[in-house]
N, C-alpha and C positions, 0 to 999 in steps of 0.2 A: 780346907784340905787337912785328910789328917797327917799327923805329927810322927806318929810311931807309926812303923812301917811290920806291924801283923797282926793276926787274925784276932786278937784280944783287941785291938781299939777298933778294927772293921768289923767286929761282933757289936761294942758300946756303942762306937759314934753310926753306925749304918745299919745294923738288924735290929738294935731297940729300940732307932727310933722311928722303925720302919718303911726305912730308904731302900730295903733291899727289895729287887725286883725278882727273885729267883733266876737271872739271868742263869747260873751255871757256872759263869768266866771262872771267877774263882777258883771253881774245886775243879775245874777243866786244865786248868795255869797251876794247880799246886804239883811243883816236881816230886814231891814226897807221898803222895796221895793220901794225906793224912786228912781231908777234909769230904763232905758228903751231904747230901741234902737227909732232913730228920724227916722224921716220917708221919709230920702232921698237917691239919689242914692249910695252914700257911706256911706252904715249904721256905726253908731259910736251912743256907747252910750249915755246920757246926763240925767240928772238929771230931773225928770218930777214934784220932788215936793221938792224944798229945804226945806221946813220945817222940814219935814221928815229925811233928813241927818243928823245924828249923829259923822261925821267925822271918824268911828270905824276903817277905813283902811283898811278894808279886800277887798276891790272892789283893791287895790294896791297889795297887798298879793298875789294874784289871776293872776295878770294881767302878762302875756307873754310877753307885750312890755317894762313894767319895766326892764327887764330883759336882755335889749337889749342894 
């Protein structure tokens, strides 16, 4: 499970190491809408406006590959 609760360690410990399933949940759960799927062939989500992140954790909360 991870430790730090946002998108910077559920980037490290879950989309680089390939855990992420494009479920969605995440960027579906961020109250800020700062998050969005990138526009390549293995879609994986990524932050489109860091200003906007609030670190709130719930995109970790959410995520399937935490889990894993």
């Amino acid at each position: 499970m991870i430790q730090k609760k946002n998108f910077a360690s559920l980037f490290e410990n879950v989309i680089l190491r390939g855990l992420c399933n494009a479920c969605g949940m995440c960027v579906g759960i961020c109250p800020t809408a700062c998050l969005d799927f990138a526009e390549i062939v293995d879609s994986a989500p990524r932050v489109v406006d860091v200003d906007k992140c609030t670190s709130c954790g719930l995109c970790v909360e959410v995520c399937m590959g935490c889990r894993l």
